[in-house]
LOBATOR-479231 format. One record per residue: x, y, z of N, C-alpha, C in turn; residue in one letter. Coordinates in nm, 4 decimals. Each point is the difference from the previous one (the first is absolute). Last residue first. Layout:
! LOBATOR-479231
<nxx X nyy Y nzz Z caxx X cayy Y cazz Z cxx X cyy Y czz Z type A>
...
! end
This chain:
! LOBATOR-479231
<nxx -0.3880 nyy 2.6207 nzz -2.6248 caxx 0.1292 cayy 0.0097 cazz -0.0925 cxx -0.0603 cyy 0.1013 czz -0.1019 type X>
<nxx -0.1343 nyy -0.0405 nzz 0.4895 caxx -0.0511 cayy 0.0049 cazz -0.0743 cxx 0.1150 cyy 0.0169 czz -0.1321 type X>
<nxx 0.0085 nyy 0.1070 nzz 0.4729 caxx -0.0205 cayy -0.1669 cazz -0.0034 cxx -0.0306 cyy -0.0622 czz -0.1318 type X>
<nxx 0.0229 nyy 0.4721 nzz 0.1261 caxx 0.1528 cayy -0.0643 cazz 0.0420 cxx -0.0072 cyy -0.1381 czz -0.0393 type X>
<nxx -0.3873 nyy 0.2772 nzz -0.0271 caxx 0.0998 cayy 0.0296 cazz -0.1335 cxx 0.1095 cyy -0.1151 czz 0.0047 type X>
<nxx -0.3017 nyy 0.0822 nzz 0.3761 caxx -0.0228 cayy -0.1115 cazz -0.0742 cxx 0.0504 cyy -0.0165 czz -0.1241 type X>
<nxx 0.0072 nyy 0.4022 nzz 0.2928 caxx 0.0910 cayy -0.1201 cazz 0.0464 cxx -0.0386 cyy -0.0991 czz -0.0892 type X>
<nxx -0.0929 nyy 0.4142 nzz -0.2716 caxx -0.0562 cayy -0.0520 cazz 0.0836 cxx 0.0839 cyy -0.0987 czz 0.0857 type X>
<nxx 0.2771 nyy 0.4339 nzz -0.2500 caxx -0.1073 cayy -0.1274 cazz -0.0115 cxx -0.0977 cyy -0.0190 czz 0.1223 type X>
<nxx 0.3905 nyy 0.3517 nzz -0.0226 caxx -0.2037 cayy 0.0388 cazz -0.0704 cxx -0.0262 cyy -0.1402 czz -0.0668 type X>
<nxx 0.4170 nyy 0.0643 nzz 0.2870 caxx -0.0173 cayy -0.0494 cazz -0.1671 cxx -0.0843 cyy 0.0171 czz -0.0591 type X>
<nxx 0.0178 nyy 0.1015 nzz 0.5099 caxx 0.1229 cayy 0.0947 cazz -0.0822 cxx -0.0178 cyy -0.0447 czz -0.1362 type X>
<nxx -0.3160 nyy -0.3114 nzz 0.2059 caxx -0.0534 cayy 0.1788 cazz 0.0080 cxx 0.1212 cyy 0.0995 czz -0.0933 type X>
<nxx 0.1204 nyy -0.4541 nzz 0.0722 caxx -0.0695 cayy -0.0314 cazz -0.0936 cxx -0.0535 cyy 0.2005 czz -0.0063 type X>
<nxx 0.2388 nyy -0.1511 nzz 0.3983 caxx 0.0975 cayy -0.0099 cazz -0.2120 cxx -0.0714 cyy 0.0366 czz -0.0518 type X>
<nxx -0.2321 nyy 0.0124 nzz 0.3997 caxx 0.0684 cayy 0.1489 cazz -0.0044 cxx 0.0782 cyy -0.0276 czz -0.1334 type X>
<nxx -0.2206 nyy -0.3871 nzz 0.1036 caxx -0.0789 cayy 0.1055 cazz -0.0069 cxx 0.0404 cyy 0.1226 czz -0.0193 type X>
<nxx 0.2635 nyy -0.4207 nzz 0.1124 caxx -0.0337 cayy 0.0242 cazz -0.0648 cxx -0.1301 cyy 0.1452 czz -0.1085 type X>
<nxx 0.1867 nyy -0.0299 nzz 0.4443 caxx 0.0961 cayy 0.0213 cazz -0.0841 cxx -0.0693 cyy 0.0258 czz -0.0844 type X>
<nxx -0.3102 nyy -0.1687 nzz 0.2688 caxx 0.0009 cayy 0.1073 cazz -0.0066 cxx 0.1728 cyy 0.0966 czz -0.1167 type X>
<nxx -0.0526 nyy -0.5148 nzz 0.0965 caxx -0.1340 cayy 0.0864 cazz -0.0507 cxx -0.0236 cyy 0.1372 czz -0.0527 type X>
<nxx 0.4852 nyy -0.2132 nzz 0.1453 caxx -0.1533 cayy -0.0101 cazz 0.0356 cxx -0.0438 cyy 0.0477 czz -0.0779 type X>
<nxx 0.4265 nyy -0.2691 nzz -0.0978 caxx -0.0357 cayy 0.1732 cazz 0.0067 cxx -0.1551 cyy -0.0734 czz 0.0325 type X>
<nxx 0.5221 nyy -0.1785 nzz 0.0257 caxx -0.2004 cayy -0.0750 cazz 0.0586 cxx -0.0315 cyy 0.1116 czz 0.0214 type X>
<nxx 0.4632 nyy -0.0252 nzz -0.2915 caxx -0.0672 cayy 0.0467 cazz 0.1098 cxx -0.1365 cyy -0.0760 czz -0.0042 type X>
<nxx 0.2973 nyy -0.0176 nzz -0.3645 caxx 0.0772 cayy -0.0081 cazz 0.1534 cxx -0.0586 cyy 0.0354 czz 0.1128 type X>
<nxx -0.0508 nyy 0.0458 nzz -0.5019 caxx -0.0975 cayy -0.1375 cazz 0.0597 cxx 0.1128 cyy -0.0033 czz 0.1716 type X>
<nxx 0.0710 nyy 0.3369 nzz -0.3637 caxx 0.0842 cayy -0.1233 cazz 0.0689 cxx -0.0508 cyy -0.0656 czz 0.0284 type X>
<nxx -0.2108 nyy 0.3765 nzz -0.0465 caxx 0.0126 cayy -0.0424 cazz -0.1388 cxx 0.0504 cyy -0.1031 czz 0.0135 type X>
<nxx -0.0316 nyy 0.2134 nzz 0.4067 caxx -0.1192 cayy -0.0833 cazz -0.0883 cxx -0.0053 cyy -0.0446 czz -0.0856 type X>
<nxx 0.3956 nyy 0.1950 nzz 0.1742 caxx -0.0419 cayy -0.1493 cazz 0.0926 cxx -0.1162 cyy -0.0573 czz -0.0374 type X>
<nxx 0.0949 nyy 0.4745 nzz -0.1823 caxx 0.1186 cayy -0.1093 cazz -0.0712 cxx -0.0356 cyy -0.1694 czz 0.0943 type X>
<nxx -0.2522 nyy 0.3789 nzz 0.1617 caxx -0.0346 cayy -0.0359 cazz -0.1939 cxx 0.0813 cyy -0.0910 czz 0.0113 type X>
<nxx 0.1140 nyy 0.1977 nzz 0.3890 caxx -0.1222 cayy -0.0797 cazz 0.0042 cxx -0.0417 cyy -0.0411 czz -0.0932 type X>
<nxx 0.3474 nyy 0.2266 nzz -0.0228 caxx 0.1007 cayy -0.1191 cazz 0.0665 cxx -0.1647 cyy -0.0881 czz -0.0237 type X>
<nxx 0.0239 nyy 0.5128 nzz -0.0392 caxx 0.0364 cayy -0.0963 cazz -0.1184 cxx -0.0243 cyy -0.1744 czz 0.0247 type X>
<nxx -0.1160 nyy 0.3714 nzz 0.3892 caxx 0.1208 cayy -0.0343 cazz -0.0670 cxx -0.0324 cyy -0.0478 czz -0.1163 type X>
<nxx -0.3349 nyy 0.1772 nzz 0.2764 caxx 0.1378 cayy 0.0758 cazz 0.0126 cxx 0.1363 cyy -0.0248 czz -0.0981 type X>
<nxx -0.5875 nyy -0.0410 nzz -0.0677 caxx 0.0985 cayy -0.0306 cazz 0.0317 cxx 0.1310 cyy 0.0683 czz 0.0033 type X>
<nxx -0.4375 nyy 0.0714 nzz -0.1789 caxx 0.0221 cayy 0.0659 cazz 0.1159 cxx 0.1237 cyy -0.0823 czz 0.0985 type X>
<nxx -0.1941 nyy -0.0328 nzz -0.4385 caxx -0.0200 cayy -0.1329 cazz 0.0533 cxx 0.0255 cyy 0.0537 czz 0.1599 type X>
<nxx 0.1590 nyy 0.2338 nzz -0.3310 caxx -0.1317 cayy -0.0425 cazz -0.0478 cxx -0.1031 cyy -0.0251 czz 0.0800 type X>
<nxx 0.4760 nyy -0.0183 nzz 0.0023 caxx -0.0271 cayy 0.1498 cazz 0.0360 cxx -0.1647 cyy 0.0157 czz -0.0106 type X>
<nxx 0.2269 nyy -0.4089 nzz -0.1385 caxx -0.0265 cayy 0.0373 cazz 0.1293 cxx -0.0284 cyy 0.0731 czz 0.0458 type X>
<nxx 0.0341 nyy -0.0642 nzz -0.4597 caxx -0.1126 cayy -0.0777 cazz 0.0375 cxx 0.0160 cyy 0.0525 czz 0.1641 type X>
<nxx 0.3660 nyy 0.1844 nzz -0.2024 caxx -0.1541 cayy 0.0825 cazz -0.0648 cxx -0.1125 cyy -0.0326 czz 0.0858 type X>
<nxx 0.4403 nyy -0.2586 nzz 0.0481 caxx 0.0350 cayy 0.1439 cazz 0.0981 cxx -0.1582 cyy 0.0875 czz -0.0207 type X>
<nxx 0.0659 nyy -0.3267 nzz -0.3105 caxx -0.0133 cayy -0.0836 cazz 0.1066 cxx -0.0359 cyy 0.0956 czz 0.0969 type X>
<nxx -0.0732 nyy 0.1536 nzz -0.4586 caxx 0.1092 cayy -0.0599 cazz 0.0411 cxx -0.0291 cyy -0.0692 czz 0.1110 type X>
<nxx -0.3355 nyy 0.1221 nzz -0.4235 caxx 0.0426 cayy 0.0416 cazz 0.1354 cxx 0.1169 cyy -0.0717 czz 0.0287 type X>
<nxx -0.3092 nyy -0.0945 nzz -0.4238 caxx 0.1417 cayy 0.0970 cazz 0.0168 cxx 0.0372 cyy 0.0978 czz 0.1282 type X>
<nxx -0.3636 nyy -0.2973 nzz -0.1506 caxx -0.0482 cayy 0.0748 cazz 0.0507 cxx 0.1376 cyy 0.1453 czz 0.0156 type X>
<nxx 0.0403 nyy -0.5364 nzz -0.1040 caxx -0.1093 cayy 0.0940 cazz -0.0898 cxx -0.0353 cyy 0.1332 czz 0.0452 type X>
<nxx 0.2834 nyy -0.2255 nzz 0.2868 caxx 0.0803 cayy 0.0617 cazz -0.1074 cxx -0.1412 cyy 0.0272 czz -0.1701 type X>
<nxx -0.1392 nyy -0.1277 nzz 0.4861 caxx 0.0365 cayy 0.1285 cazz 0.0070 cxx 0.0845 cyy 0.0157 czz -0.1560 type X>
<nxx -0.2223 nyy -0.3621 nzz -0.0124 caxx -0.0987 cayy 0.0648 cazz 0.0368 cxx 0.0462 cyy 0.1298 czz -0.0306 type X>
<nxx 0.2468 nyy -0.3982 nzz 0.0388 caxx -0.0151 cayy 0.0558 cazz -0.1155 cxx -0.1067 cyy 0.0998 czz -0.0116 type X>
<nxx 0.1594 nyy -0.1319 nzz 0.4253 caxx 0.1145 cayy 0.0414 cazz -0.0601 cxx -0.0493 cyy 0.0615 czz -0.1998 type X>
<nxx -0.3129 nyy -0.2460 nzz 0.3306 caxx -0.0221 cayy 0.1342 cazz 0.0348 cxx 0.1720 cyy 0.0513 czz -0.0997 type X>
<nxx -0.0976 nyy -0.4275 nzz -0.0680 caxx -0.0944 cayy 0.0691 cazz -0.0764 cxx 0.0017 cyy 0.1438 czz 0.0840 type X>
<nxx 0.3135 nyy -0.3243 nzz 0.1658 caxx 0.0249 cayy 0.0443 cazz -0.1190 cxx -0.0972 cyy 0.0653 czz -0.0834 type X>
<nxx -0.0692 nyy -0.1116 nzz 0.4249 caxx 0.0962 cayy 0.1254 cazz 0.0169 cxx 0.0344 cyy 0.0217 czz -0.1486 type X>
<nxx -0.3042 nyy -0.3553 nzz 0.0714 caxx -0.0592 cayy 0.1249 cazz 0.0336 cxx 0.0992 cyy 0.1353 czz -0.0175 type X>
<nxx 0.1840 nyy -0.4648 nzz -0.0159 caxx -0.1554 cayy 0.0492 cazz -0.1268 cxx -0.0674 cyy 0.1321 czz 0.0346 type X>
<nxx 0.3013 nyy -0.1630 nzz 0.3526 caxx 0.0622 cayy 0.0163 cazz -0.1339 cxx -0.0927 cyy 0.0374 czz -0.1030 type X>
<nxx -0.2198 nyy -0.1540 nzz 0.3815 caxx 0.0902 cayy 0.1308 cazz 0.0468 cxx 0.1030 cyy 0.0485 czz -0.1596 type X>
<nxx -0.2410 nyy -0.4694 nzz -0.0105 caxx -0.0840 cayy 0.1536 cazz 0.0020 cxx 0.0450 cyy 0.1505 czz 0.0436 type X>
<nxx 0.2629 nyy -0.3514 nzz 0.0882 caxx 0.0048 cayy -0.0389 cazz -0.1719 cxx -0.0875 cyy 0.1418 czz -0.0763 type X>
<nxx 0.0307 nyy -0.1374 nzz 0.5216 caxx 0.1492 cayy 0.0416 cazz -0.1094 cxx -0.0446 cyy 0.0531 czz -0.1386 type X>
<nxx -0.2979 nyy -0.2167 nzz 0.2308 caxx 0.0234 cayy 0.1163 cazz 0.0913 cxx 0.0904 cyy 0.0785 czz -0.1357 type X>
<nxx -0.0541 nyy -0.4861 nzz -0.0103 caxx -0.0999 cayy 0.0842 cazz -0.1081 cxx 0.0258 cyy 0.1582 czz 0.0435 type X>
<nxx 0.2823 nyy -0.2968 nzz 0.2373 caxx 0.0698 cayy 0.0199 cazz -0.1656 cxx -0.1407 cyy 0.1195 czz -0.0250 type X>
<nxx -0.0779 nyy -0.1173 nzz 0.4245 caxx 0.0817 cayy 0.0771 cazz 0.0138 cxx 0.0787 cyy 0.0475 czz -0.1596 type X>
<nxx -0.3377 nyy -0.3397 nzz 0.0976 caxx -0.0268 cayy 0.0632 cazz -0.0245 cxx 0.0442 cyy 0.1967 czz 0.0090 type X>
<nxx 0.1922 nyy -0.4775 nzz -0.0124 caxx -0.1189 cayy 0.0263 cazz -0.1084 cxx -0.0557 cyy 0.1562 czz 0.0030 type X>
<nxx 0.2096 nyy -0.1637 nzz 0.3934 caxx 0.1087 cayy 0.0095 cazz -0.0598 cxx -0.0925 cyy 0.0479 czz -0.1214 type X>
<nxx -0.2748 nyy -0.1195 nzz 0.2702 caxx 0.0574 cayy 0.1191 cazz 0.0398 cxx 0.1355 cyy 0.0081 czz -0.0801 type X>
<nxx -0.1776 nyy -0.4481 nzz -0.0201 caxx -0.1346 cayy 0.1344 cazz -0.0454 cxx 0.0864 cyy 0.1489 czz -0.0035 type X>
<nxx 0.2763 nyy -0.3985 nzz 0.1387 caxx -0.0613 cayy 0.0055 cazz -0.1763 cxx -0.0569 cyy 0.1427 czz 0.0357 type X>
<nxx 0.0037 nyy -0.0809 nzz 0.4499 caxx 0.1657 cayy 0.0572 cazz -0.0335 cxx -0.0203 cyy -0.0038 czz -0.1842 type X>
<nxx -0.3417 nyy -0.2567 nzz 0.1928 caxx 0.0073 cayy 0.1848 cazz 0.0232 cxx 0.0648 cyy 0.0120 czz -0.0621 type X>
<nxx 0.0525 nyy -0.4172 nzz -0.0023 caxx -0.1079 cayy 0.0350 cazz -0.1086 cxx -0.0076 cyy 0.1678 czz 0.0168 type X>
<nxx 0.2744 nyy -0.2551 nzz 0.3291 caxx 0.0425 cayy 0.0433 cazz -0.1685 cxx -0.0891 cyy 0.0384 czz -0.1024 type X>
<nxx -0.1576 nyy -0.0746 nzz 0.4176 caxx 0.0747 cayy 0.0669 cazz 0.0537 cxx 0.0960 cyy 0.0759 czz -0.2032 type X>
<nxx -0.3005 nyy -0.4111 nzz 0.0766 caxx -0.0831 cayy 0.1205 cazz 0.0000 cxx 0.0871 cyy 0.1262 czz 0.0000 type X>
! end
């Protein structure tokens, strides 16, 4: 039972992943359709640093909800843009 978790949660730590990447790479082509820089999207985004775009686009981060909401707002999309090829 114990290994069957440890499967699940591993499973579902890749899909985590995978979706964090897919997402950062459609907010990345988002902002370069839109011809903003990174330093642009954050200033946007009422963010301080750069660093926060570049970890999303990276799939490097477990962006909330609400992240998501302020990318998508600074990009004049809908959040559901993000999910959407």
């Amino acid at each position: 039972m114990t290994n069957k978790l440890n499967k699940d949660r591993e499973q579902e730590k890749v899909e985590t992943e995978r979706l964090q990447i897919l997402i950062g790479k459609r907010i990345r082509k988002i902002r370069k359709e839109r011809d903003l820089s990174q330093n642009q999207l954050a200033i946007k985004m009422n963010e301080r640093d750069r660093q926060v775009v570049q970890r999303l686009e990276q799939g490097k981060t477990n962006c909330s909800l609400n992240l998501l909401r302020v990318t998508a707002k600074a990009l004049n999309i809908e959040i559901t843009d993000l999910f959407i090829k």
